[in-house]
C-alpha positions, 0 to 999 in steps of 0.5 A: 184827596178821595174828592180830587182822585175821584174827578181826575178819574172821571176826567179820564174816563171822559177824555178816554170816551171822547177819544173813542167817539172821535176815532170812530167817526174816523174812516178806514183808509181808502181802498179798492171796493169790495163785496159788502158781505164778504169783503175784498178778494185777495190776490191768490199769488205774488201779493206784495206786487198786487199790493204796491199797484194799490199804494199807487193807486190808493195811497201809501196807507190802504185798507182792504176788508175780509168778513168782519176782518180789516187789513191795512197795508202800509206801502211807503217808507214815511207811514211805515216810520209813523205807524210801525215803528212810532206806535210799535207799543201798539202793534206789537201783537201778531193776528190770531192764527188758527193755521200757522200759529195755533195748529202748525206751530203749536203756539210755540214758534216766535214769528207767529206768538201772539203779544204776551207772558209766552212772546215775552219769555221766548223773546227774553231768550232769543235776546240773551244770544242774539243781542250784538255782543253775543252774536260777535261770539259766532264770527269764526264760525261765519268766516270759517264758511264763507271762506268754504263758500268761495271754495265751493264756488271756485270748485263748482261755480254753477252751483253757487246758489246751493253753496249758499244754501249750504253756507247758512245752514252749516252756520245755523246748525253750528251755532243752533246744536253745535254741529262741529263738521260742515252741514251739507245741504242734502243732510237729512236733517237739513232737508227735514228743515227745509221741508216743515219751512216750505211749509210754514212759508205756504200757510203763513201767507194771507188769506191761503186758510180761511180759517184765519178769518173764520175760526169756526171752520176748526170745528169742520172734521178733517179740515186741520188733520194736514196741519196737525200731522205737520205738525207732529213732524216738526215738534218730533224733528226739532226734540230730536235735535234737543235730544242729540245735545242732551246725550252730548251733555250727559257724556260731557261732549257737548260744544257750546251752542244755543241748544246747550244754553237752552238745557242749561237755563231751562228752568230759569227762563221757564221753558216746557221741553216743547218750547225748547225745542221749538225755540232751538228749531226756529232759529234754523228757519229764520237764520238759513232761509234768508241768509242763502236768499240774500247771499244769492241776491247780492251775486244777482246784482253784482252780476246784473249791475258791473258799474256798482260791483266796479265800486266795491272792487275799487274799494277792496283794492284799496283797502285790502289788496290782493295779498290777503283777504278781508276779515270782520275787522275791515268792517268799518273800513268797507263802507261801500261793501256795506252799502252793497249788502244794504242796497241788495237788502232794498233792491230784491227784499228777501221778505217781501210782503213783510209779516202781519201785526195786530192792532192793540188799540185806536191808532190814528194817522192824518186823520183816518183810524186804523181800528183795534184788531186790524190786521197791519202789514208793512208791504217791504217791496212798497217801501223798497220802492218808495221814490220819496226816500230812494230815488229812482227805486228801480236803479242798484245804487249803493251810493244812496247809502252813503253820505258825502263824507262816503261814510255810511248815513245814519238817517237812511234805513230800510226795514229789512227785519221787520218793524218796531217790537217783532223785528227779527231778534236774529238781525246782528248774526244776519247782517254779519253773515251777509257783509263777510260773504260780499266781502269775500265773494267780490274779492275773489272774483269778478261777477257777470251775467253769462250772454247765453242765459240773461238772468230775469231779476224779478223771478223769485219764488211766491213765498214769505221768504222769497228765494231766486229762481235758479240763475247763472253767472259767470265767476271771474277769479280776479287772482290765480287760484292758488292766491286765493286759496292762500289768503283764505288759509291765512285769516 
């Protein structure tokens, strides 16, 4: 038997060997040339465009080499099912960030923590009151704001990209710490949030510190003083909101939330009271940055695309009416609501160049090899707008995601949330938020451009998570007034 153990692991260590060497012979994946000491110059603004001009030209997967450090960049769908999800065991790590991850986040913020025991506690946490039948809990909380939300814009329509704004922040700040009266966006804690966000958004870009790429310029003095000052600010902000609940608690006032749950279970899922507070603090930034995005989206292509919105308003009026509003529980009775929110997900995505992944091992596909270490990236706008999968890309056509019964298709997906291991743990509550508030927005009103100020739908802001630059609209109610305000009241 000692005989036999011994020869399977010799066999083993061959073929292991053998695997290397054949891999290594491999090349990179094609891509555009570069300095051979210092690599690739990196687009310094809009990237993501950058980066689907190079899938046209190279090919949907591309490499591109900084230093020593490769970076493979997925742009269409097919590769992106390959690669990113079907070895997502192998790319379940994120690229060491000196910047983002060690000095800004602490180490302690999910997007940024690297595969292991402290990504795999914070993950179990968030899983725990994320996970779809968890999320269910939060619906009143979501209906009770988008019904506000059509208020706001009844009230003051020009302002509809800030009622979003406030939408997903009173929702966050509701389920996160238990806020129990409407969160207005210019709240000094919202405000706070949204400033240690912006911040995260313009050091998580690649290649904005070259740090990233040369860890040894951590020991230049000075060079990480900004980051550590940010942040200092954002780990005392986010204790700050833990220490709120924790006063709640002792006086027995608390409300159940996320942070509640958090005190409660410390100890169980091992969490120091920085990492509490990080966990907690995170949720904001990845539940309302990208739920007002993709709100404000959503009445962009309304606006911009009649023909389509004309659909759903056929469907509402079918379904619904006009004699109530709709709930969460006309869900599955609103395909074409649905496919709206999903055809918005792919039109304009929110996250647009998608977040870096780190290779664990070799991975190998149609005969190129992505290295161990390489930093992955699946470029969301690439994708969006791969014309294999969604025909004529540049066209809103919620139809593409329907099948001919009319039911929603289930072998059609964009990856909105992300890829494989790290895809967005959050992406239950989001999809939640987004469907209620379609739902209620185009059936209280008819959306259309204003003829004075034609919206330029590819004007968004430069960052990771892309928000629409200021647009109007025009609000048509499509019942008096005082019919919406009823309908409202009643669900």
């Amino acid at each position: 038997m000692l005989g036999v153990a011994l020869l399977l692991g010799v066999v083993t260590v061959v073929r292991t060997a053998l695997h290397v060497i054949a891999t290594r012979r491999l090349p990179l994946p094609p891509g555009p040339p570069g300095h051979w000491l210092f690599g690739n110059t990196f687009p310094t603004s809009y990237a993501p465009h950058q980066f689907a001009r190079w899938t046209e030209e190279y090919g949907p997967v591309f490499s591109l080499r900084r230093g020593t450090q490769v970076y493979v960049i997925i742009g269409r769908h097919q590769a992106a099912v390959d690669i990113m999800e079907k070895e997502g065991a192998s790319l379940a790590d994120r690229p060491r960030s000196v910047s983002a991850g060690e000095t800004l986040s602490g180490g302690m913020r999910v997007l940024t923590v690297r595969f292991g025991p402290t990504l795999k506690k914070l993950r179990r946490v968030l899983h725990a009151l994320l996970q779809e039948k968890s999320s269910a809990t939060y619906q009143p909380i979501q209906l009770e704001n988008a019904k506000r939300l059509v208020i706001d814009i009844l009230n003051d329509p020009k302002q509809h990209q800030m009622h979003a704004k406030r939408y997903a922040a009173s929702v966050i700040m509701s389920i996160t710490y238990g806020k129990t009266t409407p969160t207005a966006y210019t709240d000094p804690e919202v405000t706070q949030v949204n400033k240690c966000l912006g911040r995260l958004g313009s050091v998580i870009r690649p290649g904005t510190y070259l740090i990233d790429t040369y860890p040894i310029m951590r020991y230049i003095p000075g060079y990480l003083s900004e980051l550590k000052i940010w942040h200092q600010e954002e780990l005392a902000l986010f204790r700050g909101q833990i220490d709120i609940v924790r006063k709640q608690m002792e006086n027995e006032e608390a409300r159940p939330s996320f942070a509640k749950y958090l005190l409660e279970h410390q100890q169980d899922y091992d969490l120091s009271d920085n990492e509490l507070a990080y966990v907690a603090g995170s949720m904001f930034g990845a539940g309302s940055d990208t739920t007002a995005s993709a709100i404000s989206i959503m009445i962009m292509a309304a606006a911009v695309h009649p023909e389509m919105q004309a659909l759903v308003h056929d469907e509402l009026e079918k379904v619904i009416g006009r004699e109530r509003a709709p709930t969460f529980d006309d869900q599955s009775m609103l395909p074409m609501v649905t496919a709206f929110m999903l055809e918005s997900f792919r039109w304009r995505p929110v996250s647009i160049g998608g977040f870096a992944h780190c290779t664990t091992k070799d991975i190998v596909w149609n005969g190129y090899c992505i290295p161990t270490g390489a930093i992955v990236i699946g470029n969301h706008w690439a994708i969006a707008n791969d014309p294999e999968v969604f025909t004529d890309p540049e066209k809103f056509n919620p139809r593409r995601w329907l099948g001919d019964d009319g039911q929603l298709r289930e072998d059609l997906k964009f990856f909105t949330f992300g890829f494989g291991r790290r895809a967005c743990p959050g992406q239950p509550v989001a999809n939640r938020s987004v469907f209620i508030n379609t739902a209620l927005i185009l059936w209280a009103f008819r959306i259309s451009q204003n003829p004075s100020y034609p919206i330029d739908t590819h004007a968004f802001s430069d960052t990771a998570n892309t928000h629409a630059a200021p647009f109007q609209v025009i609000f048509e109610k499509r019942m008096s007034e005082d019919e919406i305000y009823g309908n409202l009241q009643d669900i």
